[in-house]
PDB file of N, CA, C and O in Angstrom:
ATOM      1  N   UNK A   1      87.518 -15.924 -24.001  1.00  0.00           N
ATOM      2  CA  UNK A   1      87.430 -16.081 -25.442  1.00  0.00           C
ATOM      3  C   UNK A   1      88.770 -15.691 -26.044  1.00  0.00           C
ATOM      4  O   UNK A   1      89.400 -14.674 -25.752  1.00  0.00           O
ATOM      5  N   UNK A   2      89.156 -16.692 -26.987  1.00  0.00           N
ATOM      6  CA  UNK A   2      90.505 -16.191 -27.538  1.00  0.00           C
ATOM      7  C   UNK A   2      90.226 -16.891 -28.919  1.00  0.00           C
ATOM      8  O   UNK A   2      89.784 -18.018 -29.141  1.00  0.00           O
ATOM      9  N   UNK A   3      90.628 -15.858 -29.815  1.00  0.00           N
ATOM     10  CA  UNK A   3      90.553 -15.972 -31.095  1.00  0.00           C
ATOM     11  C   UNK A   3      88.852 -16.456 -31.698  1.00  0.00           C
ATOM     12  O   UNK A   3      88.674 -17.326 -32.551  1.00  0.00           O
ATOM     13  N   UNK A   4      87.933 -15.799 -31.137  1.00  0.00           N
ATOM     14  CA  UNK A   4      86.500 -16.365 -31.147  1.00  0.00           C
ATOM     15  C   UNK A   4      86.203 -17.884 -30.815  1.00  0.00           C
ATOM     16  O   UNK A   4      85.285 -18.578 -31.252  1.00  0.00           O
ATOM     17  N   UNK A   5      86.825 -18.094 -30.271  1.00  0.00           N
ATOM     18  CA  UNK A   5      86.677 -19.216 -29.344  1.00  0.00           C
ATOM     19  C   UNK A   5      86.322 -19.481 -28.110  1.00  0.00           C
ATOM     20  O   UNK A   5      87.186 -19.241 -27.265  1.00  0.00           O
ATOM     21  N   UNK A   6      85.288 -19.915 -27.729  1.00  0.00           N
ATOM     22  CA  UNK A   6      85.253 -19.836 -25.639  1.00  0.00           C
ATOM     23  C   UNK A   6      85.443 -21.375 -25.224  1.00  0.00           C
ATOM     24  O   UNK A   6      85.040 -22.259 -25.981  1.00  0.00           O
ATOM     25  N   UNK A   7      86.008 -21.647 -24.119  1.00  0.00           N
ATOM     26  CA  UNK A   7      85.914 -22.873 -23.731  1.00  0.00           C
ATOM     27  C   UNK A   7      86.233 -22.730 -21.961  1.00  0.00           C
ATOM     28  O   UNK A   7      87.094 -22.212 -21.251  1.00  0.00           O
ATOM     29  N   UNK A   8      85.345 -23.291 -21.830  1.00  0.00           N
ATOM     30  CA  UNK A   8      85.191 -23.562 -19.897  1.00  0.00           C
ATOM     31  C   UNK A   8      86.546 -24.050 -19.271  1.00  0.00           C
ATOM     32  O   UNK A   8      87.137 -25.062 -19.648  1.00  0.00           O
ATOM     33  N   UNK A   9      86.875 -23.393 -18.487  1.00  0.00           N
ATOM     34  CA  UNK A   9      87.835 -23.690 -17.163  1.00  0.00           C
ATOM     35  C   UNK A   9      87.590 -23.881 -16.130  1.00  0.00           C
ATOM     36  O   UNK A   9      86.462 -23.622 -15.711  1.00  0.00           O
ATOM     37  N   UNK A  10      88.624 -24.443 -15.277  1.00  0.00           N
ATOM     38  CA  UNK A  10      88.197 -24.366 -14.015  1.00  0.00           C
ATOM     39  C   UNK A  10      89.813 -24.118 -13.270  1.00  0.00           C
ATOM     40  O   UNK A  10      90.895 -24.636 -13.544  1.00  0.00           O
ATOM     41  N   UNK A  11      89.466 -23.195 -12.328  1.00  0.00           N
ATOM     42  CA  UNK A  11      90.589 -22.901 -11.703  1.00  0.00           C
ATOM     43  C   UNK A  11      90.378 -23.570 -10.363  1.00  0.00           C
ATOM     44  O   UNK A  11      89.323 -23.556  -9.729  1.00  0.00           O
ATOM     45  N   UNK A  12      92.069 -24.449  -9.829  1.00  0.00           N
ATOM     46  CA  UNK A  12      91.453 -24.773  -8.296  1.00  0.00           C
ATOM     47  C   UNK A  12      92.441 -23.620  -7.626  1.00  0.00           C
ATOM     48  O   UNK A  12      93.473 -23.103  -8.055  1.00  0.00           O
ATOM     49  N   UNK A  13      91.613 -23.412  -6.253  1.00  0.00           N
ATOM     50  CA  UNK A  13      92.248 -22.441  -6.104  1.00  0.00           C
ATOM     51  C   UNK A  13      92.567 -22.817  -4.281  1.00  0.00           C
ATOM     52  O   UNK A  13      91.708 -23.357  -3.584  1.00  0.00           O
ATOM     53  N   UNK A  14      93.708 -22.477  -3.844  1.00  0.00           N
ATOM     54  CA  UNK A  14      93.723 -23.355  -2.338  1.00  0.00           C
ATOM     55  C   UNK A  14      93.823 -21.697  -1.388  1.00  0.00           C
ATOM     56  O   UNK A  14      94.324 -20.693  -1.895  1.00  0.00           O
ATOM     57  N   UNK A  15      93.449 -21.723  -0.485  1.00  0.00           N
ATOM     58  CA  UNK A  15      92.982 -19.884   0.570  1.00  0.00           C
ATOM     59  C   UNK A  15      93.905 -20.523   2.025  1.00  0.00           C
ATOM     60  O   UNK A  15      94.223 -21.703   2.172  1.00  0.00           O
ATOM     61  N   UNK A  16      94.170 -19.527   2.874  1.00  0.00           N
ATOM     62  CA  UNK A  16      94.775 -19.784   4.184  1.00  0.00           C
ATOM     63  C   UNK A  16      94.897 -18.435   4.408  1.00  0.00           C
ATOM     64  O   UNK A  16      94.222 -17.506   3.964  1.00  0.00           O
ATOM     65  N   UNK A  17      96.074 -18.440   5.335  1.00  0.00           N
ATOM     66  CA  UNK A  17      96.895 -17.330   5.829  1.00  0.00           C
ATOM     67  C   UNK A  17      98.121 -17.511   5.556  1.00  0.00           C
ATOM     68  O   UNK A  17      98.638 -18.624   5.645  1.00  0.00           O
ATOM     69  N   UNK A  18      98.992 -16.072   5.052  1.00  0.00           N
ATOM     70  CA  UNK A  18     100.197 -15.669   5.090  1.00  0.00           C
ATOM     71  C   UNK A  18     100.854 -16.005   6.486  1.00  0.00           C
ATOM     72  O   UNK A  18     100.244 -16.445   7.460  1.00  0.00           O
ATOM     73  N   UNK A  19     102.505 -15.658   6.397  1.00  0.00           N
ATOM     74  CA  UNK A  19     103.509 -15.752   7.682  1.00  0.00           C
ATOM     75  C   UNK A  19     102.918 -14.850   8.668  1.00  0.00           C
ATOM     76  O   UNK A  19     103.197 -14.884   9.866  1.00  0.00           O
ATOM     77  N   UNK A  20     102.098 -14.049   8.129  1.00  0.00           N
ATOM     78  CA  UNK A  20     101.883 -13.201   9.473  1.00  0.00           C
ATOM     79  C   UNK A  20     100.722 -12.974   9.538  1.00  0.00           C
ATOM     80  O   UNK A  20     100.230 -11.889   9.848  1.00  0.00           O
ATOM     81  N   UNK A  21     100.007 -14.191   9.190  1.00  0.00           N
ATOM     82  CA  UNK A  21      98.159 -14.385   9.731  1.00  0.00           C
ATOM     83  C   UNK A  21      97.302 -13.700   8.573  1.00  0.00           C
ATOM     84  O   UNK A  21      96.086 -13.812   8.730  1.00  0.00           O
ATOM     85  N   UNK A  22      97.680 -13.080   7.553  1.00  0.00           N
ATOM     86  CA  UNK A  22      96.516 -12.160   6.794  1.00  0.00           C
ATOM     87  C   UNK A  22      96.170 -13.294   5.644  1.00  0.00           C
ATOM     88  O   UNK A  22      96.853 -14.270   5.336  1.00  0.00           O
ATOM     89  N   UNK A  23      95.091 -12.933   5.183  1.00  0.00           N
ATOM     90  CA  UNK A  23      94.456 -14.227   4.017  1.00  0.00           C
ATOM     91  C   UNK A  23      95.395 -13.946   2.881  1.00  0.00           C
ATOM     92  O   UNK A  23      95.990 -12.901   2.618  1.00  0.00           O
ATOM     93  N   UNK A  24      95.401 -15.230   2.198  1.00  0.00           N
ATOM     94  CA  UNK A  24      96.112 -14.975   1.136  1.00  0.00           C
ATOM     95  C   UNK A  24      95.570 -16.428   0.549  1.00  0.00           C
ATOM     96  O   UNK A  24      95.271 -17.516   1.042  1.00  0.00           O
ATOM     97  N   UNK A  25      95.618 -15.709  -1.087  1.00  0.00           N
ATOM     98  CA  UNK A  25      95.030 -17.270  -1.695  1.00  0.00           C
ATOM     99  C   UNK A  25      95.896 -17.563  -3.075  1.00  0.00           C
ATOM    100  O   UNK A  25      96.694 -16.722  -3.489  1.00  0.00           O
ATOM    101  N   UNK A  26      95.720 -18.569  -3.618  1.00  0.00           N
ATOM    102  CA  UNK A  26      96.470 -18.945  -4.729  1.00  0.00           C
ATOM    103  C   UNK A  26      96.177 -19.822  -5.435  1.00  0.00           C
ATOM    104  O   UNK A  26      95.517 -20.760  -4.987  1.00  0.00           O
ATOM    105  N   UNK A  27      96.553 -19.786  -6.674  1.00  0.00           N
ATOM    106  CA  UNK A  27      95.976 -20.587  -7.576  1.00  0.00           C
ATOM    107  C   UNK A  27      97.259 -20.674  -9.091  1.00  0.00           C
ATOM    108  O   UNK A  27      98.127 -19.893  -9.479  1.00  0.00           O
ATOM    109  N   UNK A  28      96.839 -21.865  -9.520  1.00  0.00           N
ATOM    110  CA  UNK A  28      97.816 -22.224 -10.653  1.00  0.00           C
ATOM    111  C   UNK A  28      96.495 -22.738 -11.333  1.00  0.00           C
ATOM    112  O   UNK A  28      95.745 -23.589 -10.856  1.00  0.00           O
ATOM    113  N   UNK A  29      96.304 -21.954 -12.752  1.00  0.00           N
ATOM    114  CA  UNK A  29      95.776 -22.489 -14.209  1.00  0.00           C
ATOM    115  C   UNK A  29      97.228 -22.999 -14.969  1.00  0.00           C
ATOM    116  O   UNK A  29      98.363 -22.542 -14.829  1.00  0.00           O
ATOM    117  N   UNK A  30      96.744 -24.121 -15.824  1.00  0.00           N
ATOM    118  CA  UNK A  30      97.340 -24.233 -16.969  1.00  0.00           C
ATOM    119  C   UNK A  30      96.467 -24.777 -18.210  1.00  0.00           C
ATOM    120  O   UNK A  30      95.839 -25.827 -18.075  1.00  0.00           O
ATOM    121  N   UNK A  31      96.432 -24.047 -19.437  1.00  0.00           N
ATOM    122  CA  UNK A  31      96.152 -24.402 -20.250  1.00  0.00           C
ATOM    123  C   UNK A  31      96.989 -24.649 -21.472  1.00  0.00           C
ATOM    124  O   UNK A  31      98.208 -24.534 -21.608  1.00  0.00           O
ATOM    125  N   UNK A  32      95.995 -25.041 -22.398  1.00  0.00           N
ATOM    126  CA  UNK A  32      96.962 -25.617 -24.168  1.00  0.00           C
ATOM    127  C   UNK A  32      96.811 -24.935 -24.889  1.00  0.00           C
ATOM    128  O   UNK A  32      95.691 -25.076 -25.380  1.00  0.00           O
ATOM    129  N   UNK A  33      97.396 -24.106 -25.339  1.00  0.00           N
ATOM    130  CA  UNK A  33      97.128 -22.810 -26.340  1.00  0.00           C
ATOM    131  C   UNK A  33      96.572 -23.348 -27.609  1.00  0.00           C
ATOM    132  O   UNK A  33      95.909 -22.545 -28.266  1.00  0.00           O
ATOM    133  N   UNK A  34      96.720 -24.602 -28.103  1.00  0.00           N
ATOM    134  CA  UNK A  34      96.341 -25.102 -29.043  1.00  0.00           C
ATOM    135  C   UNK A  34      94.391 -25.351 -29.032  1.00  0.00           C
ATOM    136  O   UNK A  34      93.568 -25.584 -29.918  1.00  0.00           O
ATOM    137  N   UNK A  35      94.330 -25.194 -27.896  1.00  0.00           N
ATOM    138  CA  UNK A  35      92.340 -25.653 -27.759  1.00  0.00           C
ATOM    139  C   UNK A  35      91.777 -24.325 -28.424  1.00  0.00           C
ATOM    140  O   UNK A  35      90.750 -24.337 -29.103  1.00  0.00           O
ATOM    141  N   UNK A  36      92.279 -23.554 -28.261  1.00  0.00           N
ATOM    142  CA  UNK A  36      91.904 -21.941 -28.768  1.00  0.00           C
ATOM    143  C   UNK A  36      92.849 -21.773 -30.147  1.00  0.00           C
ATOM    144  O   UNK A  36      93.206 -20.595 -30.155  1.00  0.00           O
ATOM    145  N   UNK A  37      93.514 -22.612 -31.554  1.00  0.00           N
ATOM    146  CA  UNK A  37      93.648 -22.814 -32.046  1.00  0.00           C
ATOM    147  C   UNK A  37      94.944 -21.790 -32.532  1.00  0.00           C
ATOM    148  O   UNK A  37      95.357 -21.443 -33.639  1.00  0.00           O
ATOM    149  N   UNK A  38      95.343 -21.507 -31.206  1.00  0.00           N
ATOM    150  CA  UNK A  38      97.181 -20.939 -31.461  1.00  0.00           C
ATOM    151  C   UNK A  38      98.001 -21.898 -31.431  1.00  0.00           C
ATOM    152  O   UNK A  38      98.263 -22.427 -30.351  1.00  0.00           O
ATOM    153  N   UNK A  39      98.613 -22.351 -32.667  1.00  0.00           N
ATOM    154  CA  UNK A  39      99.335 -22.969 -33.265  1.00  0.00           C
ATOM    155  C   UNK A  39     100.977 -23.236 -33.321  1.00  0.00           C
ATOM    156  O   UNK A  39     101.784 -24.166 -33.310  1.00  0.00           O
ATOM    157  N   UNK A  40     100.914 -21.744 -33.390  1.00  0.00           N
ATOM    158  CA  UNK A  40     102.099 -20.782 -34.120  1.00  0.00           C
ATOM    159  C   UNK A  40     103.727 -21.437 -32.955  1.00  0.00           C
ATOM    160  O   UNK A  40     103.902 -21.389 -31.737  1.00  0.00           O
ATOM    161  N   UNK A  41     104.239 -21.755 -33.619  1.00  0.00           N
ATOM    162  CA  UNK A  41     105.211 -22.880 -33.360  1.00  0.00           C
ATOM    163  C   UNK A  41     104.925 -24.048 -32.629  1.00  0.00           C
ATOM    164  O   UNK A  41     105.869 -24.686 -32.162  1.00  0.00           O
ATOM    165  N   UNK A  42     104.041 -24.335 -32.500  1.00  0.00           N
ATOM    166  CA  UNK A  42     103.379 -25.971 -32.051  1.00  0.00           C
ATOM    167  C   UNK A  42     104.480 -26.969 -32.849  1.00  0.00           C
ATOM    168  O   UNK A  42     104.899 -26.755 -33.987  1.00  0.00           O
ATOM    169  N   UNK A  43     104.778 -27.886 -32.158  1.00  0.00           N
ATOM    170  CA  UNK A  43     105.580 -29.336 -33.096  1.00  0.00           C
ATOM    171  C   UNK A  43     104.143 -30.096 -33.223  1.00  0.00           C
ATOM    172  O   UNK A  43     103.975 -30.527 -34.364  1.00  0.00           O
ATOM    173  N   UNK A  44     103.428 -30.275 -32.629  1.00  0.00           N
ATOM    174  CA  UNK A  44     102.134 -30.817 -32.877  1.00  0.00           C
ATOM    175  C   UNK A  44     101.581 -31.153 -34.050  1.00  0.00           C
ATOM    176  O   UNK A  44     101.230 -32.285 -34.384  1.00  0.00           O
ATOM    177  N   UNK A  45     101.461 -29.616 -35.019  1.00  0.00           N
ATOM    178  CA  UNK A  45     101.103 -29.096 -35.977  1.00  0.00           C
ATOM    179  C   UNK A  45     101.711 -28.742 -37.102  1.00  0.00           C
ATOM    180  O   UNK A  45     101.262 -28.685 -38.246  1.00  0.00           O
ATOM    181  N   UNK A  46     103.602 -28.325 -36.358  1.00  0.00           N
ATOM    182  CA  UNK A  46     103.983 -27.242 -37.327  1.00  0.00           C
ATOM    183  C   UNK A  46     105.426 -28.492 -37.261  1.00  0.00           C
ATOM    184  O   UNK A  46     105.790 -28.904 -36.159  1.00  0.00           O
ATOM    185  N   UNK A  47     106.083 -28.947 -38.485  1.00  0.00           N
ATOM    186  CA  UNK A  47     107.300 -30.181 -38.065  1.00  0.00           C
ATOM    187  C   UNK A  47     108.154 -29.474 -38.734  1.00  0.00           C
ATOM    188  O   UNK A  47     107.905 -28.650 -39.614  1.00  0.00           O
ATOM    189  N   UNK A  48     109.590 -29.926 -38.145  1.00  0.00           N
ATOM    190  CA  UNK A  48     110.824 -29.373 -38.686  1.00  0.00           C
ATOM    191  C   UNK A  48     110.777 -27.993 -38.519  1.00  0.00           C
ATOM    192  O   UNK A  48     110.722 -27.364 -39.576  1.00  0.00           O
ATOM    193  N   UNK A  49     110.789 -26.958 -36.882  1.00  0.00           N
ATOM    194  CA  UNK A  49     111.164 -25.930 -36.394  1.00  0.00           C
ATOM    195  C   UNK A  49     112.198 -25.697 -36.055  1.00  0.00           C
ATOM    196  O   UNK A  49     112.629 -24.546 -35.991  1.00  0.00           O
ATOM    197  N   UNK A  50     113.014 -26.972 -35.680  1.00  0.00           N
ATOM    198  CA  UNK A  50     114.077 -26.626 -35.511  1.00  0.00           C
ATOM    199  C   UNK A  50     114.176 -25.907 -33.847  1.00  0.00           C
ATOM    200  O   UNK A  50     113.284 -26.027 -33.008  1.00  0.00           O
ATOM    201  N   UNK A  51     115.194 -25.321 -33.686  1.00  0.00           N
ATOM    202  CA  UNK A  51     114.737 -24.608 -32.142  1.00  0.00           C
ATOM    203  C   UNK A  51     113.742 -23.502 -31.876  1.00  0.00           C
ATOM    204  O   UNK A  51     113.536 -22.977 -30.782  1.00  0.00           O
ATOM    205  N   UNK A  52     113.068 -23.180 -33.185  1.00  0.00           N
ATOM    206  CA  UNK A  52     112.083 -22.452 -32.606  1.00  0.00           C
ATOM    207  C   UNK A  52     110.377 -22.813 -32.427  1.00  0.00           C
ATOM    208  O   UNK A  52     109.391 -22.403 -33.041  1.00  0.00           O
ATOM    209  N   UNK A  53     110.558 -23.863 -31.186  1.00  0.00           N
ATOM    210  CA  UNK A  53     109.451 -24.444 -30.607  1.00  0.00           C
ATOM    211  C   UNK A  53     109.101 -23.832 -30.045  1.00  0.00           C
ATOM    212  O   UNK A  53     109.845 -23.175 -29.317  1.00  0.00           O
ATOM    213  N   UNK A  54     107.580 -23.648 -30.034  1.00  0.00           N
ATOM    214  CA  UNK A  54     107.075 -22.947 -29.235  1.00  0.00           C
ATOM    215  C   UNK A  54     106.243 -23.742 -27.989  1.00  0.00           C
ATOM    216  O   UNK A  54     105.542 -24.588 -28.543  1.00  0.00           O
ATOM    217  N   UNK A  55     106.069 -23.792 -26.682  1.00  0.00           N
ATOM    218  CA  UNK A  55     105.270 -24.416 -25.478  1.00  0.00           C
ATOM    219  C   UNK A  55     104.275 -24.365 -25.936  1.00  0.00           C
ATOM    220  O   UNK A  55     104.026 -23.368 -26.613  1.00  0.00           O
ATOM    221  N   UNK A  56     102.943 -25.724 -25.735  1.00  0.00           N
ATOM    222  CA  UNK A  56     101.796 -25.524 -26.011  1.00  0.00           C
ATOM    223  C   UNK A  56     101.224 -25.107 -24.450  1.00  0.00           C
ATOM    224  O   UNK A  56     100.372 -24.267 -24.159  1.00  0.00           O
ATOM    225  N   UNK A  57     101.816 -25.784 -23.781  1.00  0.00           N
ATOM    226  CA  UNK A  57     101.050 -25.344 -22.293  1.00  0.00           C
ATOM    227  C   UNK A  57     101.416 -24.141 -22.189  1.00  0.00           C
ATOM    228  O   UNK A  57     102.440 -23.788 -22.774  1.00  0.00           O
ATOM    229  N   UNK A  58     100.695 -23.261 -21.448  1.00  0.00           N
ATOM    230  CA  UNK A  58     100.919 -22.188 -20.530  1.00  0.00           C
ATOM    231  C   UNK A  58     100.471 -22.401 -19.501  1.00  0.00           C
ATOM    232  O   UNK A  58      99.509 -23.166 -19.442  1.00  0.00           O
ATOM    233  N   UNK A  59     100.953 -21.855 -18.403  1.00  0.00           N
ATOM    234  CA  UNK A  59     100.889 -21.847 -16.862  1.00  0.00           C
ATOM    235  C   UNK A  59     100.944 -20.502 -16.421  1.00  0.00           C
ATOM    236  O   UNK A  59     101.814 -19.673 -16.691  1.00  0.00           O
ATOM    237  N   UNK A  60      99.530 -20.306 -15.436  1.00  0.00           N
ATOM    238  CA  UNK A  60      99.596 -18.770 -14.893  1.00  0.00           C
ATOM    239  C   UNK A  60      99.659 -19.239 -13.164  1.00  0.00           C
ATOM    240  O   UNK A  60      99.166 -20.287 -12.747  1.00  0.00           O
ATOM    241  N   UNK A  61     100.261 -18.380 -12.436  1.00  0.00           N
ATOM    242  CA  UNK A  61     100.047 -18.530 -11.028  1.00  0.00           C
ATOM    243  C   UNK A  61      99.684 -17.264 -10.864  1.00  0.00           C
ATOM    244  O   UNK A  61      99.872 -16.283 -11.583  1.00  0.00           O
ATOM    245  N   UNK A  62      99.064 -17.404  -9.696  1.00  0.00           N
ATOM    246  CA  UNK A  62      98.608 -16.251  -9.562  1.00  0.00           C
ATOM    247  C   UNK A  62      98.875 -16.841  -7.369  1.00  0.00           C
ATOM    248  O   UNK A  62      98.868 -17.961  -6.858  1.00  0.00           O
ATOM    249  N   UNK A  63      99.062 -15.447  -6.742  1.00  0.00           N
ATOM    250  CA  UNK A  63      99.037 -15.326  -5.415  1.00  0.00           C
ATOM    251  C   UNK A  63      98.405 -13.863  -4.949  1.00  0.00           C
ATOM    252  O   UNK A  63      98.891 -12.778  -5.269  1.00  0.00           O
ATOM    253  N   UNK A  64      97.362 -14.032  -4.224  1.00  0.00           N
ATOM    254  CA  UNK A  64      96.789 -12.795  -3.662  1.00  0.00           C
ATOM    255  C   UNK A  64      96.993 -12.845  -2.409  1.00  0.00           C
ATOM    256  O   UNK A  64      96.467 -13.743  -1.752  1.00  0.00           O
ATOM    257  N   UNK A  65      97.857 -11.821  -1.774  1.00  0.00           N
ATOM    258  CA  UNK A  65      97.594 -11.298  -0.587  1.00  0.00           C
ATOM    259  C   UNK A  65      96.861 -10.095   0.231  1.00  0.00           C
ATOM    260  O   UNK A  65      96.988  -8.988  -0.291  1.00  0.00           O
ATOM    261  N   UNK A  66      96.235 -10.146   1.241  1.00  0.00           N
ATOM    262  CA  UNK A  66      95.500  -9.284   1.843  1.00  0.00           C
ATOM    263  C   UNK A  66      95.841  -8.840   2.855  1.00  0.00           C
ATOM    264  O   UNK A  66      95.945  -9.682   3.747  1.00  0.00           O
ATOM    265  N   UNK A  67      96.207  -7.252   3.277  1.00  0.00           N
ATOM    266  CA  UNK A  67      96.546  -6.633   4.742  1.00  0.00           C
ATOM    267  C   UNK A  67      95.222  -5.897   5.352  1.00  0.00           C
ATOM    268  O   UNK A  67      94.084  -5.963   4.888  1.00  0.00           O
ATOM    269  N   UNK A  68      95.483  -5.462   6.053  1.00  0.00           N
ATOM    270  CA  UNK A  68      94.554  -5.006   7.115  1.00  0.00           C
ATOM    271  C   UNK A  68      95.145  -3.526   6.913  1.00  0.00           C
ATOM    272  O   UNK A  68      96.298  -3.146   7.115  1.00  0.00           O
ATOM    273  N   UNK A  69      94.069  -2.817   6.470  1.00  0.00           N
ATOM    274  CA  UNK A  69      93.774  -1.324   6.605  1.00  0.00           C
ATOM    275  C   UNK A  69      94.319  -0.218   7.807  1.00  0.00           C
ATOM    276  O   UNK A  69      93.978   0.964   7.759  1.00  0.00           O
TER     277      UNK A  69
END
């Protein structure tokens, strides 16, 4: 939920092993900041910013690795 807003995702997420055999998994979201109605330097929305555009996408990666105890 962002800004009282909820909206469904889906993360894909791909699992294996690291260089040295331990699990490790990973995943890339990207969303539009604009669906949750952050605006705030959008060209979309907001015209004549000039260079202060702001990205509507965001992109998270994320990588988990796991060792052995």
């Amino acid at each position: 939920e962002m800004k009282g807003i909820t909206r469904e995702i889906s993360i894909p997420i791909a699992g294996g092993l690291d260089g040295q055999g331990n699990p490790a998994t990973q995943a890339v979201l990207t969303i539009d900041r604009t669906d949750w109605n952050v605006i705030y330097g959008s060209r979309r929305f907001i015209h004549r910013l000039a260079g202060h555009i702001v990205n509507d996408e965001i992109q998270i990666e994320l990588r988990i690795l796991t060792k052995p105890v």
